[in-house]
N, C-alpha and C positions, 0 to 999 in steps of 0.2 A: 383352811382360810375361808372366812366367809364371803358370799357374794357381793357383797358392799365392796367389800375389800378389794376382791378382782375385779370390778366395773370400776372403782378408782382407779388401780393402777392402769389398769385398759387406756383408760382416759387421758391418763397423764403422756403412755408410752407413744398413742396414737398422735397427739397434739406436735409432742416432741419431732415427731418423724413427718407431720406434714408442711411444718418449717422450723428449721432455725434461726429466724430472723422473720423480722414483722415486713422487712423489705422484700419476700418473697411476692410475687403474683402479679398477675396479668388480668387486672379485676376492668369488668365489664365496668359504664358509665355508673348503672345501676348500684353500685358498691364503693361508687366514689364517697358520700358520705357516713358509711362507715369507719373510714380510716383517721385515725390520727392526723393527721396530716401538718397541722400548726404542729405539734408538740415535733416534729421530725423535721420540718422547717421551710415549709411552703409559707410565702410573707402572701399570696393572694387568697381569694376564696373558692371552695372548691365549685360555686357560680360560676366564675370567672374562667372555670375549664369546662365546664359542662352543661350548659341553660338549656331548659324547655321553652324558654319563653324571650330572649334573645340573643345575639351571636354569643360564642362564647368562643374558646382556643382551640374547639374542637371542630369548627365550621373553616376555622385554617389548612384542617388533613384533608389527604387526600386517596384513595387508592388507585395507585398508576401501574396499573399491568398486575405483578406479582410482590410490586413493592411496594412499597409508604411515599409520601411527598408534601409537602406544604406550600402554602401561598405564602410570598412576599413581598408580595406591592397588590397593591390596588387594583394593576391591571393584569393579573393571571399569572405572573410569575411561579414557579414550582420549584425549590429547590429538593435534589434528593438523591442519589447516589451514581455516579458514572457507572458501575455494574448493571443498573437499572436500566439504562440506557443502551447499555455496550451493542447488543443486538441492531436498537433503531439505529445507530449512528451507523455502523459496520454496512446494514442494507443500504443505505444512500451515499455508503464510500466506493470509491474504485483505486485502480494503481494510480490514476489519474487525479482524482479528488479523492485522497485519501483522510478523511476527516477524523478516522480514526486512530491513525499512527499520528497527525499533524493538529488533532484540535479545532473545534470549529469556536467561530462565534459571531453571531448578527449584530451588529450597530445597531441597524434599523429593522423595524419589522419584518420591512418587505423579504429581508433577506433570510429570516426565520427558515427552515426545514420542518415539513409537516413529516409527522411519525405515523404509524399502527397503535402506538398506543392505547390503549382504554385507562380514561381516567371517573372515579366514581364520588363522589363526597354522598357520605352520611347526612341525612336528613332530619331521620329522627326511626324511632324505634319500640316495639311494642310485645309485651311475651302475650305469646298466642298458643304456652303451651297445652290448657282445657284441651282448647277447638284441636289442636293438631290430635291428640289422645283421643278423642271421642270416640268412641267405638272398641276403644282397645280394652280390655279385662284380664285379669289376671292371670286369667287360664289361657288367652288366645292365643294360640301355635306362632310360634317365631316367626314364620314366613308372612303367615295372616295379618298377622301385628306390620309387618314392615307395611305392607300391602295398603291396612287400613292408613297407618300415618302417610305413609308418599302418594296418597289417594286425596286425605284430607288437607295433604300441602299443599297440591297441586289447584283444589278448590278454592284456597285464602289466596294463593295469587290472582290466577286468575281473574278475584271478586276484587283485588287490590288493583291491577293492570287496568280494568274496567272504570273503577274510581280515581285511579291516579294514572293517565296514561300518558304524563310526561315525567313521571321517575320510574324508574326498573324495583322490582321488587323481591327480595329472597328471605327465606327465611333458612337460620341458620340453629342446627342441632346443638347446644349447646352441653346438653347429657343425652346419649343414647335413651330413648324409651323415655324420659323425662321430661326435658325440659327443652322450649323450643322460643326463639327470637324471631318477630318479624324486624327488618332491615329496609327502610327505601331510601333510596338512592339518589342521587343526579347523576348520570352519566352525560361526558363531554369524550366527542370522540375524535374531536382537532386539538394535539397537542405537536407543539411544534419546539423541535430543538432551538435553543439562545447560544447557548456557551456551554461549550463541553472540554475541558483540558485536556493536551496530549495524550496519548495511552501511557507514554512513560512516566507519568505523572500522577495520573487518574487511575495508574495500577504500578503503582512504582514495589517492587517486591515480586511483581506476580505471586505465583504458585506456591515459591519459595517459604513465601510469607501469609500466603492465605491462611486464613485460620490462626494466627500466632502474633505474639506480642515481643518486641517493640514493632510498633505499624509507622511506616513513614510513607503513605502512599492518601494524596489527593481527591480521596473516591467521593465527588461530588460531580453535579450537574445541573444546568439551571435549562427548565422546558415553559414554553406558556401553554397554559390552555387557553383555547377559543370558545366562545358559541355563538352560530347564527354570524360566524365568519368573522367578529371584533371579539378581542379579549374578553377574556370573561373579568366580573367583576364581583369576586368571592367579599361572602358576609363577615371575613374576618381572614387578618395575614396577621403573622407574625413578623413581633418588632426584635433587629438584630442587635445581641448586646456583643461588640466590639470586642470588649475586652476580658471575652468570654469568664475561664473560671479559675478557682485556685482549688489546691487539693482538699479533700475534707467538706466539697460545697456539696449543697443539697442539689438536687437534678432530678428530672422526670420526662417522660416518655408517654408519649401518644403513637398508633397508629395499630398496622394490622396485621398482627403475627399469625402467621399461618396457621402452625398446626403442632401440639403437644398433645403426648400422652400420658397425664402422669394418673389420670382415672383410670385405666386399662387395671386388667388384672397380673399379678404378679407372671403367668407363665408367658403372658405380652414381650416381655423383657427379656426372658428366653426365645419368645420366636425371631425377636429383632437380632439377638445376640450370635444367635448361632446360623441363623438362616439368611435374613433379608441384609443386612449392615454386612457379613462379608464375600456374601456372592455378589452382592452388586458392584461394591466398591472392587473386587476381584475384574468385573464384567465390564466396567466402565474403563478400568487402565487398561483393558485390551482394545476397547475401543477407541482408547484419547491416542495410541501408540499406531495403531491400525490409521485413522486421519491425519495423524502427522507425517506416514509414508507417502499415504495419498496425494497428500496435499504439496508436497516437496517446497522447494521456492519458488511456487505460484501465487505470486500477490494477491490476482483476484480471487483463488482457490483456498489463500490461506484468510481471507476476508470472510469467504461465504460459509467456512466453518468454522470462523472465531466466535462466534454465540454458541454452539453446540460445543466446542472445545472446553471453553468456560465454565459451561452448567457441569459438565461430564468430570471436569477436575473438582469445581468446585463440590460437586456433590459426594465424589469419590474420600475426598482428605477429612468432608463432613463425618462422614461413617467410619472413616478410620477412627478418629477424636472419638467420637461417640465408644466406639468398642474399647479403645485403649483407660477410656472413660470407665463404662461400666465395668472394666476388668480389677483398674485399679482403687474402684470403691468399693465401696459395701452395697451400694444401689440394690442392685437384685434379690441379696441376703435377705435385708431390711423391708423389702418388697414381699418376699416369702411370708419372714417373720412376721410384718403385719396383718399379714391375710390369715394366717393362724389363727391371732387376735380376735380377729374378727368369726374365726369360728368358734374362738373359745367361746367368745362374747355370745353368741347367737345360739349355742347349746345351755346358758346358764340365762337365756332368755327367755321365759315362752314366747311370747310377743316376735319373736326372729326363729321359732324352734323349725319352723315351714321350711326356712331357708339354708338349713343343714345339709342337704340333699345337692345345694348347689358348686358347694365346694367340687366335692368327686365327679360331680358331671362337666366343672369346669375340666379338672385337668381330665378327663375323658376327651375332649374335645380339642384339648390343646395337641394329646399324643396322638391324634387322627391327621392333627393340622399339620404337626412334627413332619409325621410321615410323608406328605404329599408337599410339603414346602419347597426343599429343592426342586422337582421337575417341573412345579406348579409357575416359579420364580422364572424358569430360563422357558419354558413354553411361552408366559407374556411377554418376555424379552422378543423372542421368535417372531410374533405376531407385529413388532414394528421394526422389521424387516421389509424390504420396501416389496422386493420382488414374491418373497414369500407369501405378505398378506396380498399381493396379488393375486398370485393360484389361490389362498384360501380364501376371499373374498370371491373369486370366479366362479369356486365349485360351491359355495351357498348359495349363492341366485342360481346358479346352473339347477340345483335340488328344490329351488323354490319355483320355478316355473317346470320341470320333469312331467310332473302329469296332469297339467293345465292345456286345455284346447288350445286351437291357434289364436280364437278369439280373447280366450282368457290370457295367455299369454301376453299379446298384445298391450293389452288392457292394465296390465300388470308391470308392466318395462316401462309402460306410458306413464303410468302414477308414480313409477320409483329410480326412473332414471336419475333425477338428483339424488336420489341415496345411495343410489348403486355407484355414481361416480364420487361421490363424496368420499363410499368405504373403499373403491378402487387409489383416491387422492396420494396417495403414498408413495403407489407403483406407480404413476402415473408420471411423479417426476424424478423418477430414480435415473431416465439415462446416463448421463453425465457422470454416476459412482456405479456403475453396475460390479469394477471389479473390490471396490470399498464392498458391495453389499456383499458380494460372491465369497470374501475372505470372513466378511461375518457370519454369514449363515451356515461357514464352515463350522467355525469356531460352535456356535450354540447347538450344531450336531454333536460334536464330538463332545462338548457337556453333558447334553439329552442321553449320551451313548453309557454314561455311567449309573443308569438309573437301576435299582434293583423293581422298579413293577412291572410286573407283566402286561399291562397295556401300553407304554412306551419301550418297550422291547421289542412287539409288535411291527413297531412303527420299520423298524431296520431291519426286517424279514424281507431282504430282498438281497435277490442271486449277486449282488453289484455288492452286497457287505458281506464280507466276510464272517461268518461265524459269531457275532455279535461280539466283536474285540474292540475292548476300546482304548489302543491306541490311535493316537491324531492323526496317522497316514489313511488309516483304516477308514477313520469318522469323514476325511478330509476326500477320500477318493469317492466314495458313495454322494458327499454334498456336491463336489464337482462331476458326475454322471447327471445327476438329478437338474442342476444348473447349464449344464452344456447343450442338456439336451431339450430343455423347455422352450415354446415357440413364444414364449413372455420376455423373452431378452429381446426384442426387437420391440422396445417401447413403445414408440412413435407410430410404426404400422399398427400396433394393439388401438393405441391410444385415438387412431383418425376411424377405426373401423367401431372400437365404444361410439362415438359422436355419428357414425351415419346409420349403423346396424348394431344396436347391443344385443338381440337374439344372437346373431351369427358370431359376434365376439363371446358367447357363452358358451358358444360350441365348442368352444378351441379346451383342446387335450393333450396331454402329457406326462410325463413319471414325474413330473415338481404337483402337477394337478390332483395327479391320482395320490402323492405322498400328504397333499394338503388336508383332503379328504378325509384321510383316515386321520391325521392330526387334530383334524376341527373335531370328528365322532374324541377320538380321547380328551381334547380338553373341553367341550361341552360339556360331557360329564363330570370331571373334574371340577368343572365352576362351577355346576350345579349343587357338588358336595360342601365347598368351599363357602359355598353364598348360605348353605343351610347350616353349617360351622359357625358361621359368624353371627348368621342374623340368632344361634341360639347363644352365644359368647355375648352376644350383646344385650339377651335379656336381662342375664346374671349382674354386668354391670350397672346398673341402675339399685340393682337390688343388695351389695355390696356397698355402692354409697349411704344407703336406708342406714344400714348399721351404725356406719362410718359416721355420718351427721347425729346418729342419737348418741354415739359415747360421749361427742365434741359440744354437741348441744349448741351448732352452730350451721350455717349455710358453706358451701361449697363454691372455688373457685372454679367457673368452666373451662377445662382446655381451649387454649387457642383454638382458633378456627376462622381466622381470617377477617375476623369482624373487630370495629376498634375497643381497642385497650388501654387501659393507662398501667403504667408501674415506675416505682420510683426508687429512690438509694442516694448516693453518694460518689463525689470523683474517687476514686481510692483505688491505690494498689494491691498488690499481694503475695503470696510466696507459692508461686507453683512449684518447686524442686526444693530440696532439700537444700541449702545454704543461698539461695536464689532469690534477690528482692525485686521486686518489677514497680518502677515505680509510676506514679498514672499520666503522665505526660512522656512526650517523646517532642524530641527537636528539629530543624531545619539540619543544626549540626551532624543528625544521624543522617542523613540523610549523605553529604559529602562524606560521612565516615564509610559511608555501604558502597558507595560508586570508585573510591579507590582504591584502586591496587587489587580489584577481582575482575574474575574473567567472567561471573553469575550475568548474562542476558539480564536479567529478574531486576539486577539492580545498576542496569544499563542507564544515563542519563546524557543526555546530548553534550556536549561541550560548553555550548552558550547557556542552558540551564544552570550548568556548575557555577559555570563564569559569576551567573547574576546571582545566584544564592552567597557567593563570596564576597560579592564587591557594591550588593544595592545594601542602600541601610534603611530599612524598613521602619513605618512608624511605629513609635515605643509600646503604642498600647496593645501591637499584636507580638510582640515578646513575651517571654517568660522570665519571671520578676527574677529567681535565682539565675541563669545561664545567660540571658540575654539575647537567647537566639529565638527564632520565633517557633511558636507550638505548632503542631504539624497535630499528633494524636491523641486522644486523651482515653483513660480505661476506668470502667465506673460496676459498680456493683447491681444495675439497674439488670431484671428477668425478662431478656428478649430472644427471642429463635428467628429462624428464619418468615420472613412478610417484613419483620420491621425493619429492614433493610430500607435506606431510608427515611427512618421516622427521623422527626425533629429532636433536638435531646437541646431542653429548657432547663432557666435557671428558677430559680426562687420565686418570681417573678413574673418567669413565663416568657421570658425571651428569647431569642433560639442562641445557644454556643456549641452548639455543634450539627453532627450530622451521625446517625447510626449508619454503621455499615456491615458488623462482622461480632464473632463472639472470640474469644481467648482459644487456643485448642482445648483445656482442657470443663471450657462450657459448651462445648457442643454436648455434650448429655442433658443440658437444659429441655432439651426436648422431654426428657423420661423425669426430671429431678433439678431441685435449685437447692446450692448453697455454699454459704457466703466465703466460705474455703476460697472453693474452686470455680465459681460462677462468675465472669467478667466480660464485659460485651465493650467493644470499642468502637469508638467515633473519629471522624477527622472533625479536627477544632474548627470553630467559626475564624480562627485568628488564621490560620492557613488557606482556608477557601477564600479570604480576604488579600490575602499577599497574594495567593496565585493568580487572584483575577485581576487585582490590579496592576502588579510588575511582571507577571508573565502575559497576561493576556491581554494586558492594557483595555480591561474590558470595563471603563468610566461610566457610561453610559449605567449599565445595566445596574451597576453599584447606585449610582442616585436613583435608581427608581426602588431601590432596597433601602433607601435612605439613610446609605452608609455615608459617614464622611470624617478621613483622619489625614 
């Protein structure tokens, strides 16, 4: 076969596999006018989503914390997911004002709740990848090379903060080694709760349902942002269409999804697969089980960990989906196979002949990473431990003032007290769970205790462990010696003697101190190895793409990374299961089909809810033309992961009908891979965040300033 012939098929086999659908991607601003977009069925201009020169639909987003949000009035309204929220609201509830079992919502300003929140909108944006590169050559050592760039990043801010010192400024890695975005900002840092629906409401399914379709759950919230103490007054809101959508309609998506890897290189997939996706999600349900004892039927108790409980579930069922994902595709295979590709490609290349070498030093580097993955995974675990990073944070200042005069010492506690307590911040307020903590840090021992290296073997060389067994009595009696005996269990005393005397609180010693000690010498090394693993894994990807862009004769989508996105598609259903059709809306009616006649908590709903989902008759335009009950869900083929939680999901138009909140189970692999099989992200409709606010929450007010009216 001639060479012609193999760079053809190469080309054809690569294209195929980096989508099957033109709907795939999460394309930066910058890429907006390469898309089709009329011919697929946007009726506005892609101007009208994106202007240098004025507002445009993209001066509507927003980024609120770890989610997405929009503007919808004039004066700072933010609509965007009750998940998003669940945290602020929970911190300013109690058994007393429980706003988050009962729903809050302000009439009037005055009566708003101010949040923690951080809210940021995009300004504008510029690649700075030259400047960031400058200095970096071909040949320069991995480490050097990160060195140079987070040297020369640090410089662009800085020069940016100085010229613009009323926006924040980041620049955001767009490809390893490659390619680099500057990003500035507006941040507002008063945002203040409107209306938030019940939790039965606002999570109706919980757990049950998280991750999975049919969704009949309310997951919206409306926050204002302020600045300079009056509402803010954003350069662009979105206009709400009513009567949201029918199946089959075109739709799109603005905001700022976190974080995908679908650049990585093929053995990525394996480290995820086999290491990080099931010890975590293993390590979390010990933990979500571990809080729920804690916590008993303590209102205020089950409040102050209903945020932690949430991320811990919802992260746990994410990774399950993901693994159950990549198990039952091709993913991986297809990931191998194309890296092959790419080396057939780069052996019948000169122009790529250099970059043959890099293959085998990848997977060299992968089967280093193999190795050290598990103990690497539950030692960071370890370390957000409250009492544990206690002792290990004691015994590094303790080694960092060791052979310092008195005067240097001094000298040295005086410049870093805020840091010292900042890494102390943990331990600091753990009294209240000391025996939550004492059960955990059991548990990560008796993990740690299954390790075949010999420097975490090490670690359990002590007369109180038995012969290094690792059964859980075993792991369990050595963690509770080491905890019983430590002088860090008395919080409160540690914690007033840091604030009058941190010398003398450095001095403090014991068997949790002395075990810390030797914990830090082993994982310091180990990250030291880890960080040199990566930072060389990461030169290779860049150089991997090289190939990848000359077969396709094309640019490249950059992985999320928390910076805004657009991506587009269709309402539409699909068939996850063999005989199984799922179709893209979901009713009020499921909703009363779920609450009776089960005992599922999940799909618990108050009395008077039912009552009024059965006996109000809602205006027409927020029904569903077939069933006549009103839309609650809706599922679409639009490429979102986790950030866009929250994004706005627009019609044709550019109006808002819905709200993104969650993906299908079987697109949580979205993160590694899209396609249009299995890939489905779901929203609550604009027609149900409309009925709940208006018949459940009788919330009038807020509706006309969103200048709704049916």
């Amino acid at each position: 076969m001639n060479r012609i012939l193999i760079v053809s098929l190469l080309a054809i086999f690569l294209f195929s596999f980096k989508s099957d659908s033109l709907d795939e991607g999460m394309f930066p601003m910058s890429q907006l006018n390469s898309l089709d977009l009329k011919t697929a069925g946007l009726e506005i201009s892609t101007s009208d989503i994106y202007n240098e020169t004025q507002p445009a639909l993209v001066n509507a987003l927003v980024r609120l914390g770890g989610c997405t949000g929009s503007f919808i009035s004039d004066s700072g309204l933010i609509i965007t997911n009750h998940h998003c929220v669940f945290s602020s609201v929970a911190s300013v509830s109690s058994s007393k004002n429980n706003y988050l079992e009962n729903g809050f919502y302000a009439p009037n300003k005055t009566d708003e709740i101010k949040t923690s929140l951080p809210c940021k909108i995009t300004m504008s944006y510029l690649d700075v990848s030259e400047e960031v590169l400058t200095g970096v050559e071909i040949n320069t050592p991995a480490l050097k090379k990160q060195e140079i760039i987070s040297n020369n990043r640090k410089s662009i801010i800085e020069r940016e903060q100085k010229a613009n010192p009323h926006l924040t400024s980041e620049i955001s890695e767009m490809l390893v080694g490659k390619s680099y975005t500057l990003f500035r900002y507006k941040t507002l840092d008063d945002v203040r709760l409107v209306y938030v629906p019940p939790k039965n409401i606002g999570k109706f399914g919980g757990e049950t349902d998280n991750w999975e379709w049919p969704r009949h759950n309310g997951d919206f919230s409306i926050v204002r942002a302020y600045e300079n103490g009056l509402p803010y007054v954003p350069e662009k809101h979105l206009e709400v269409n009513s009567s949201g959508t029918t199946e089959g309609d075109f739709t799109f998506i603005l905001g700022y999804p976190g974080r995908t890897y679908r650049n990585q290189t093929a053995q990525f997939l394996d480290y995820q697969n086999n290491y990080v996706l099931p010890i975590i999600a293993d390590w979390f349900d010990f933990q979500i089980e571990a809080i729920k004892s804690f916590a008993g039927d303590d209102v205020d108790m089950k409040l102050k960990y209903s945020g932690r409980l949430a991320s811990l579930n919802n992260t746990s069922k994410n990774f399950k989906g993901k693994m159950q994902g990549l198990q039952r595709t091709d993913v991986i295979a297809q990931k191998y196979d194309n890296q092959k590709k790419l080396a057939e490609y780069a052996a019948e290349n000169k122009s790529f002949n250099e970059y043959q070498s890099l293959f085998k030093k990848n997977e060299d580097l992968y089967a280093r990473k193999f190795a050290l993955a598990r103990d690497f995974i539950y030692l960071n675990q370890l370390y957000r431990n409250g009492i544990f990073s206690g002792a290990a944070f004691t015994q590094i200042n303790k080694e960092n003032i060791k052979n310092l005069t008195k005067a240097a010492r001094g000298e040295y506690l005086n410049e870093n007290s805020s840091k010292i307590l900042k890494q102390l911040s943990l331990y600091r307020g753990i009294e209240p769970r000391l025996s939550l903590e004492k059960k955990l840090f059991s548990e990560l021992l008796y993990q740690l205790s299954f390790s075949h290296l010999s420097e975490i073997k090490f670690l359990f060389n002590h007369k109180f462990y038995s012969g290094y067994s690792t059964s859980r009595n075993s792991a369990y009696k050595f963690a509770n010696m080491l905890w019983e005996s430590s002088k860090l269990r008395k919080v409160q005393k540690n914690n007033n003697l840091m604030e009058s005397d941190m010398e003398k609180y450095l001095k403090t010693n014991d068997e949790l101190i002395v075990f810390a000690s030797k914990v830090n010498r082993v994982f310091r090394d180990m990250q030291k190895e880890m960080i040199q693993i990566n930072a060389e894994i990461d030169e290779i990807i860049p150089r991997f793409n090289d190939i990848d862009m000359e077969i396709r004769g094309g640019s490249f989508i950059p992985d999320a990374n928390g910076t805004l996105r657009f991506t587009y598609g269709y309402v539409r259903g699909y068939e996850p299961e063999d005989a199984v059709k799922a179709s893209p809306y979901t009713t009020v009616g499921g909703i009363i089909e779920k609450t009776e006649g089960t005992t599922n908590p999940d799909y618990f709903l108050q009395s008077e809810f039912i009552k009024k989902m059965k006996t109000i008759e809602p205006a027409d335009i927020l029904k569903n033309n077939s069933s006549g009950s009103v839309v609650v869900g809706l599922l679409y083929n639009m490429d979102t992961t986790g950030g866009n939680s929250g994004s706005p999901i627009m019609d044709s138009k550019g109006r808002l009908v819905g709200v993104n909140f969650d993906r299908a189970y079987t697109a949580t692999i979205n993160d590694y891979a899209w396609n249009e099989s299995y890939s489905r992200s779901i929203g609550v409709d604009i027609r149900y965040v409309l009925y709940v606010m208006k018949y459940f929450g009788e919330a009038d007010e807020v509706l006309n300033e969103m200048g709704v009216k049916f």
